[in-house]
C-alpha positions as CSV (number, residue, x, y, z in Angstrom):
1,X,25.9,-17.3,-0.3
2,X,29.1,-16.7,-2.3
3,X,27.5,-19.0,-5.3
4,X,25.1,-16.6,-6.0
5,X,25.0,-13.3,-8.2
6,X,22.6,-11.9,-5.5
7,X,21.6,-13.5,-2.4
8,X,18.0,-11.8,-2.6
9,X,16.0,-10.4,-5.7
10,X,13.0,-8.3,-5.4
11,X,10.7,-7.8,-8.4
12,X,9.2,-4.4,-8.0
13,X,10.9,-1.1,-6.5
14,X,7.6,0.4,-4.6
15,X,7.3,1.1,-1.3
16,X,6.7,-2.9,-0.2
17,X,9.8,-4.0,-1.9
18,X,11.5,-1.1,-0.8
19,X,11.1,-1.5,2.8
20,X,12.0,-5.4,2.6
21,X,14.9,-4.7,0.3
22,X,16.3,-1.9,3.4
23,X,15.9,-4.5,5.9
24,X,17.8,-7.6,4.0
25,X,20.4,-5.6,3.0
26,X,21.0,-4.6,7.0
27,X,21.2,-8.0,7.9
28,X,23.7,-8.8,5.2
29,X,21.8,-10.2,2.4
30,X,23.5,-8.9,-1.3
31,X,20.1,-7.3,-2.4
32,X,19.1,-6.2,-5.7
33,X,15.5,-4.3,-6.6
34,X,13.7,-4.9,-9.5
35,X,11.9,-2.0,-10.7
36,X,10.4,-1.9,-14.3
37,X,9.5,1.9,-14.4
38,X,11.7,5.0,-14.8
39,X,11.2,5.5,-11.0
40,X,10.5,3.7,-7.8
41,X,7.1,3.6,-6.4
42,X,5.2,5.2,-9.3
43,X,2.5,2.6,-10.2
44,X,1.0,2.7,-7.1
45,X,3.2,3.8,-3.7
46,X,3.5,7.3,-4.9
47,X,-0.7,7.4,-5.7
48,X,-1.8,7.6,-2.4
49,X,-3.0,9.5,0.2
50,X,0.4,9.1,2.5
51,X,-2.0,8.3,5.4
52,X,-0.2,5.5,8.4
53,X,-2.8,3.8,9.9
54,X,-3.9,2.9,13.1
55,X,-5.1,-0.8,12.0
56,X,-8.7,-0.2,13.7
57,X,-10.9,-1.9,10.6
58,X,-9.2,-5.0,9.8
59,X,-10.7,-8.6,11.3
60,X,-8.6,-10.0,14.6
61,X,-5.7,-11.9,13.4
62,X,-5.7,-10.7,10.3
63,X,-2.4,-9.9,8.5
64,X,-3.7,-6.2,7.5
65,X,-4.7,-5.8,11.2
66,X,-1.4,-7.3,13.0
67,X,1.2,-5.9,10.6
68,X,-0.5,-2.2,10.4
69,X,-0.7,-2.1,14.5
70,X,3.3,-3.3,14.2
71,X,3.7,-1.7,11.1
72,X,2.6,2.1,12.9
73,X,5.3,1.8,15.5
74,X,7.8,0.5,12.8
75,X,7.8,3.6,11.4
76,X,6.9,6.4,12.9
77,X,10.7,5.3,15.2
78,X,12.1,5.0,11.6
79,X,10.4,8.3,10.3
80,X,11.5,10.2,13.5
81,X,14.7,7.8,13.6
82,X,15.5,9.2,9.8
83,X,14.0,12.8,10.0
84,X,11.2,11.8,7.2
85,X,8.2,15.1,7.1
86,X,5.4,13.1,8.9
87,X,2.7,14.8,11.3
88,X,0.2,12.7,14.3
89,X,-2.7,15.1,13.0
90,X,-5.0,12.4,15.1
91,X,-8.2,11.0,12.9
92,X,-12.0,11.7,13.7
93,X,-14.2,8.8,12.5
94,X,-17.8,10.1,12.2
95,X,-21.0,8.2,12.9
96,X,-24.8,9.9,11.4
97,X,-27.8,8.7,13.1
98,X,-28.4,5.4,12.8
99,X,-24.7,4.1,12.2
100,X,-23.7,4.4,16.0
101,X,-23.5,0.6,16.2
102,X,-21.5,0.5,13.3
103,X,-19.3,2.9,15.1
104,X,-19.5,0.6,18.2
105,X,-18.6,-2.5,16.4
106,X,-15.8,-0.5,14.7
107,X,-14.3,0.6,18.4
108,X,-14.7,-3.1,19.7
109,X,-12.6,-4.4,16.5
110,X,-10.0,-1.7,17.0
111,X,-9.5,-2.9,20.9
112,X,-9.4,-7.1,19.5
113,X,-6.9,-5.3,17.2
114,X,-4.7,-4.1,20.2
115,X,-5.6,-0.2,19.1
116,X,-6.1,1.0,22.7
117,X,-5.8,4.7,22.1
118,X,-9.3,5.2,20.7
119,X,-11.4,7.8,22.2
120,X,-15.3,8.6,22.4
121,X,-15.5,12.5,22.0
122,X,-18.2,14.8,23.8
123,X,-20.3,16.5,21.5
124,X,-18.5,19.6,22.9
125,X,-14.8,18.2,22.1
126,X,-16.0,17.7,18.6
127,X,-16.7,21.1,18.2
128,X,-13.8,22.5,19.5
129,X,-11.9,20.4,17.6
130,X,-14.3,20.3,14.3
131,X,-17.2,23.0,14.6
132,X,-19.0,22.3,10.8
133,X,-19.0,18.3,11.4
134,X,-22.3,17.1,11.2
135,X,-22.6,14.0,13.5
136,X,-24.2,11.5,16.0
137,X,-21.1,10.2,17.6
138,X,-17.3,10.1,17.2
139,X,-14.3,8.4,18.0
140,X,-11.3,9.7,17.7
141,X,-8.1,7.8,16.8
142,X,-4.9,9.9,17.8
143,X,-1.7,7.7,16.7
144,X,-3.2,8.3,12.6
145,X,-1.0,10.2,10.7
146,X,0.2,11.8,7.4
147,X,3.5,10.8,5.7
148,X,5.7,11.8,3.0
149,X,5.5,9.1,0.9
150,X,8.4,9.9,-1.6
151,X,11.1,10.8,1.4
152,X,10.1,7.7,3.3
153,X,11.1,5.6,0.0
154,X,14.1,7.8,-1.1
155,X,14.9,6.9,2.8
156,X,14.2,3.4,2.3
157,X,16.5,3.1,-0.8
158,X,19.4,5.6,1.1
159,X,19.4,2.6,3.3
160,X,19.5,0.1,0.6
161,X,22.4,1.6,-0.7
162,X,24.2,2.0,2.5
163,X,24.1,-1.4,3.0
164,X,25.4,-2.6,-0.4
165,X,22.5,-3.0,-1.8
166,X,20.6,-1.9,-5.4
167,X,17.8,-0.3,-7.2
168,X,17.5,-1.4,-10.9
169,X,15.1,0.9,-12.8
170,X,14.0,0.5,-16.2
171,X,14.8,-3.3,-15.7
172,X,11.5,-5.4,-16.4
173,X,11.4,-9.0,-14.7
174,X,11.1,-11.5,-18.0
175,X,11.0,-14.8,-16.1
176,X,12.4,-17.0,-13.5
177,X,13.5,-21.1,-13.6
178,X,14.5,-23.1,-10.2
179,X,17.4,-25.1,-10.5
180,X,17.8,-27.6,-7.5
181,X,20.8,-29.2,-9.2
182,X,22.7,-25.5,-8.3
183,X,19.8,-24.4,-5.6
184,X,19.5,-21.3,-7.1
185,X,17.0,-19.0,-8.9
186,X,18.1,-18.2,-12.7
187,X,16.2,-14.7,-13.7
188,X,15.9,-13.6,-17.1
189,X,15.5,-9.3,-16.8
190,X,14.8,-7.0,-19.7
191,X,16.6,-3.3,-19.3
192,X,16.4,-0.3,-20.6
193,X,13.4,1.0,-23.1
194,X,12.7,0.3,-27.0
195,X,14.7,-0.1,-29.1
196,X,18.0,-0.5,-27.0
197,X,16.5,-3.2,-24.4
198,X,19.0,-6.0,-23.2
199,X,18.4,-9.3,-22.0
200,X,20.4,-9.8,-18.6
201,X,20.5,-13.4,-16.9
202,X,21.6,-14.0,-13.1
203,X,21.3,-16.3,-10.2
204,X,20.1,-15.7,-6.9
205,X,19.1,-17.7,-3.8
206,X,16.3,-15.7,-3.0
207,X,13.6,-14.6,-5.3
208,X,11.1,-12.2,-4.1
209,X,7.5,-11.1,-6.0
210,X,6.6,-7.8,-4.6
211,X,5.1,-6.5,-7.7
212,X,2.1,-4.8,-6.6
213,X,-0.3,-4.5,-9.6
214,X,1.9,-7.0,-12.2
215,X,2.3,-9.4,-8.7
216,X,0.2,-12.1,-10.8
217,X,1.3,-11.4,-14.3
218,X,4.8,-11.9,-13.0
219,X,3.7,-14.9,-11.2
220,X,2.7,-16.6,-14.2
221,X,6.4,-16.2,-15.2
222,X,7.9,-18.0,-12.6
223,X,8.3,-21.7,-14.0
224,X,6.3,-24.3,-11.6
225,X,4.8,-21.7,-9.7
226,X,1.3,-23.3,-9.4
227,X,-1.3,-21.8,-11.3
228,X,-4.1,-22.5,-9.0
229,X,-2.0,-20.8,-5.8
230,X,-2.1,-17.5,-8.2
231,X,-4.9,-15.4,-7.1
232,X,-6.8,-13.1,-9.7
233,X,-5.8,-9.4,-8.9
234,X,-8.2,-6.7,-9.5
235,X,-7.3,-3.3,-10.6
236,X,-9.1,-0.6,-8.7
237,X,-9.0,2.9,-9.4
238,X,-9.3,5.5,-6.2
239,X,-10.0,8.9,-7.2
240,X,-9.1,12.4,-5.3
241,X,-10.8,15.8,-5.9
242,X,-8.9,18.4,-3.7
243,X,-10.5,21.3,-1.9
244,X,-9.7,24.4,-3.2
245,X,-10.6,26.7,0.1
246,X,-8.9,27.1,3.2
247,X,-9.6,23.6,5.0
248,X,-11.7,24.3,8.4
249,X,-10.4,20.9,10.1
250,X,-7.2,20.3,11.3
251,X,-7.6,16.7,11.8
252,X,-8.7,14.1,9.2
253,X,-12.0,12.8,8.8
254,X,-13.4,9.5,7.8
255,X,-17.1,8.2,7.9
256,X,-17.9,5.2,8.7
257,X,-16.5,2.5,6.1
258,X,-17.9,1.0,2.9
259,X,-18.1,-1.8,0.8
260,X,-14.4,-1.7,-0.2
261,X,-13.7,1.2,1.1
262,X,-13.4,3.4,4.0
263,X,-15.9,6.0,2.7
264,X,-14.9,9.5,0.8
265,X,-13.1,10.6,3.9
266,X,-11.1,13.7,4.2
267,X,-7.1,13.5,4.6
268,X,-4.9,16.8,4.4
269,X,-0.7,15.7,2.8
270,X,2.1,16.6,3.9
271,X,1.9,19.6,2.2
272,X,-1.4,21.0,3.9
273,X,-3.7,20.3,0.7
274,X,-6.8,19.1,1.8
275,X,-8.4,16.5,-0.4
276,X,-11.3,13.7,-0.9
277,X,-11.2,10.6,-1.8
278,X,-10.2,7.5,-2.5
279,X,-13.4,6.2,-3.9
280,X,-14.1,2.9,-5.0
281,X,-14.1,2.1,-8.9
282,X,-13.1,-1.1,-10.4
283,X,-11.7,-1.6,-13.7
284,X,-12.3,-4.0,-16.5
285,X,-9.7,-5.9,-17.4
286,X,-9.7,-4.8,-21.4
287,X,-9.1,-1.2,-19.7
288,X,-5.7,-2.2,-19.2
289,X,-2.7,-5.2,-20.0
290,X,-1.6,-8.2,-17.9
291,X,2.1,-8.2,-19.7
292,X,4.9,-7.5,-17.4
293,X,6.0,-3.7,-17.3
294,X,3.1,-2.6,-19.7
295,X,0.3,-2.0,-17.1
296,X,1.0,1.9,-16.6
297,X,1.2,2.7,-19.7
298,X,-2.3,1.6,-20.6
299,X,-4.1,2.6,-17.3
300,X,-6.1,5.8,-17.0
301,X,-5.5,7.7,-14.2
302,X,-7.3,10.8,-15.4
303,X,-10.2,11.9,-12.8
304,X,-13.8,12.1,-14.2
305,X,-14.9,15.9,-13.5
306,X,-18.1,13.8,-13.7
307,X,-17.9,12.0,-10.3
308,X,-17.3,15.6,-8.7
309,X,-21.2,16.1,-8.3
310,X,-21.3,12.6,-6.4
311,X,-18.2,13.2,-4.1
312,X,-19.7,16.6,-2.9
313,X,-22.9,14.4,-1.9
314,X,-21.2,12.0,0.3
315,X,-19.3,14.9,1.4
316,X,-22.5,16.9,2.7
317,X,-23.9,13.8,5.1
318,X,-21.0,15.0,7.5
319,X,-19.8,18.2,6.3
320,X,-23.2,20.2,5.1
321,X,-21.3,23.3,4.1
322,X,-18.9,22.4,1.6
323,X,-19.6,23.3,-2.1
324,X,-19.4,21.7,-4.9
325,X,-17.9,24.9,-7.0
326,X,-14.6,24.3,-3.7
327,X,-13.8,21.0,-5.4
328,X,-11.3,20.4,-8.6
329,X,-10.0,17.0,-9.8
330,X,-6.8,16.2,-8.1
331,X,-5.2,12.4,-9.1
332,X,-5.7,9.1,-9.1
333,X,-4.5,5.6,-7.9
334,X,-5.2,2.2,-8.6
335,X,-4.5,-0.3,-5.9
336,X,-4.6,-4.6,-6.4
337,X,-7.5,-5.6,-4.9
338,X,-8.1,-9.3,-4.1
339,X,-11.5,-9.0,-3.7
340,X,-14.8,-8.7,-6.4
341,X,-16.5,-5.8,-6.2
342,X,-19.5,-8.3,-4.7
343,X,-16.8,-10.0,-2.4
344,X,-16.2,-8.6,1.7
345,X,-12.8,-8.3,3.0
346,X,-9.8,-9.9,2.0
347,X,-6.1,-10.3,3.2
348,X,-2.7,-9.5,2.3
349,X,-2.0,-13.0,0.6
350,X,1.9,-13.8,1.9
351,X,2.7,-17.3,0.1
352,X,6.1,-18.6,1.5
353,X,8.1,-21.8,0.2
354,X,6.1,-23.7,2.4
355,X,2.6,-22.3,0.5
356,X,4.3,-23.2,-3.1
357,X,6.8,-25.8,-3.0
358,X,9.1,-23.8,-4.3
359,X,12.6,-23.6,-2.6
360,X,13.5,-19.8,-1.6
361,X,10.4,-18.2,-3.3
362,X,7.9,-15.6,-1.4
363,X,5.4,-13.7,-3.3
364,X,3.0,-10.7,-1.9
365,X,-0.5,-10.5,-3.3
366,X,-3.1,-7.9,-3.0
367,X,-0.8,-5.6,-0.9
368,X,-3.0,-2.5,-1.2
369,X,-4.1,-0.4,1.7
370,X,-2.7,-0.5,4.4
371,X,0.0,-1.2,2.7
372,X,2.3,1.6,3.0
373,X,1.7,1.2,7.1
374,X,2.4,-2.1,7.1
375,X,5.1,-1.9,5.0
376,X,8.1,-2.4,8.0
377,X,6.1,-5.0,9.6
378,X,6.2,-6.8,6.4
379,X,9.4,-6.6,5.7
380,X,10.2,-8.1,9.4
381,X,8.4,-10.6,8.7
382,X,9.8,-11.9,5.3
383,X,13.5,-11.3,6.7
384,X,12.4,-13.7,9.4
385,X,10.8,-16.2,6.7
386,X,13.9,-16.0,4.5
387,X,16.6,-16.7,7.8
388,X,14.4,-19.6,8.8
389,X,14.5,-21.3,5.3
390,X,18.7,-20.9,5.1
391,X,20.5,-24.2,4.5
């Protein structure tokens, strides 16, 4: 692909583009990253709560379900593979009385799923393993885990860079124009900050949206890219309160899910904080801009001491103990949602050439949770999507 600047160009450095950027640049692709921030990953990779999956929730044959069960092996052989902090701390998923069938339908979906390590717990294995849960039944998912989000990314880009390839930061995706008279992708990139940015132009063969939270605005900048093929992305905001004790539980703990959620669960990082969260709150779009590289620094990611007093509730139903006074505002994330608050679930949108009709162009939307576990999987399966449309 000689004709080419770049082979491959990826518009957003988080950990999505990251991971597909490693694995094109290992099968020989010149790859360059896109990332408009100072750093990689800060919008939304580095704003979560590092947890890898073991795809139980998501519908059969769904792309969140297939590429988190891939996506789990994928990398806990690269996180062992590459020496990344990461722990199997196992997950107990907690039923009160009168959600057992929820809990049932929940173990049925995992097995459709191909999650076959789930196990019902005796009422005496829960309290070995979690003595203050307050429960009716339990499964218990072993292969969920804990991650360190920023060393599997500075991993991700090590390989990048081993392999030729690049990470741009500071350099803000402007536009993109097909030409089918060259077959190649002319991109238009601002860099650096006000007042020294630059307007760069170059040609690549591959163009790739993996923008995360801008994944629409940028779409709107790609010339003939369909407006109607452009979903609308929704901002949602996931809060964490931390626990300020020493944590009783070694493993983590979710209750059963929620409408667009998975409940105020309890994860413990990498670190051994234990925290709460991420709850559910959708923002209004005049809380924040749709311009390319301008969302972050209009969104709020302060945590409302406010919602501490509601946290601590949904904390009691399976943990009557805990105290509201043991909780402190830790941070926040906001993750692209595709669906309305009113709406049920909805996929990882993966729009090909074949989705667009547009030569050489694939585009991620609504890549939020589980995300960061699917994150190898996904970039298998774009590196599989971009050999099989070489000509």
């Amino acid at each position: 692909m000689s004709d080419y600047d770049f082979d491959i160009v990826l518009i957003g450095g988080g950990v999505v583009g990251l991971a597909v950027a490693a694995e094109t640049a290992k099968k020989g692709f010149n790859t360059l990253v896109l990332e408009s921030q100072k750093n990689k990953g800060s919008s939304t990779s580095a704003r979560n709560s590092g947890v890898i999956h073991a795809g139980i929730y998501y519908p059969e044959n769904s792309l969140k379900a297939s590429l988190c069960v891939r996506g789990k092996h994928l990398m806990y052989e690269y996180l062992l593979k590459h020496k990344i902090k990461h722990q199997k701390l196992g997950k107990l998923i907690v039923a009160q009385a009168g959600e057992e069938e929820i809990l049932e339908k929940i173990y049925a979906q995992a097995i459709n799923n191909g999650v076959t390590d789930l196990k019902w717990l005796t009422k005496k294995e829960v309290s070995q393993m979690a003595s203050e849960l307050c429960f009716s039944e339990v499964l218990f998912s072993p292969s969920t885990g804990i991650v360190d989000t920023h060393g599997f990314m500075d991993a991700l880009e090590g390989s990048l860079n081993d392999n030729a390839g690049n990470l741009a930061v500071f350099s803000r995706f402007s536009n993109a124009e097909y030409s089918r008279k060259s077959a190649a992708w002319k991109i238009t990139v601002i860099s650096s900050s006000p007042p020294n940015e630059q307007k760069t132009e170059f040609t690549c063969k591959f163009l790739i949206n993996a923008a995360g939270l801008e994944a629409d605005a940028v779409a709107y900048n790609i010339q003939g890219m369909p407006e109607l093929k452009i979903p609308e992305v929704h901002f949602v905001k996931g809060n964490y309160f931390n626990f300020t004790k020493t944590c009783p539980f070694r493993n983590l703990i979710y209750p059963v899910p929620v409408p667009g959620g998975l409940g105020t669960h309890l994860t413990i990082d990498i670190g051994g904080q234990a925290q709460f969260g991420p709850d559910v709150e959708y923002l209004y779009k005049a809380d924040y801009s749709r311009k390319i590289g301008e969302d972050n620094s209009t969104l709020d990611y302060e945590v409302n001491k406010n919602r501490q007093k509601l946290f601590c509730s949904e904390v009691k139903r399976w943990w009557p103990s805990i105290k509201e006074e043991h909780l402190s505002p830790g941070y926040s994330g906001i993750r692209p949602k595709l669906a309305k608050p009113t709406e049920g679930f909805r996929d990882f949108l993966i729009l090909g050439p074949d989705k667009t009709a547009l030569p050489n162009l694939i585009q991620f939307f609504g890549i939020e949770s589980p995300g960061l576990t699917a994150s190898l999987a996904i970039a298998e399966m774009t590196t599989e999507i971009i050999e099989s449309n070489i000509t």
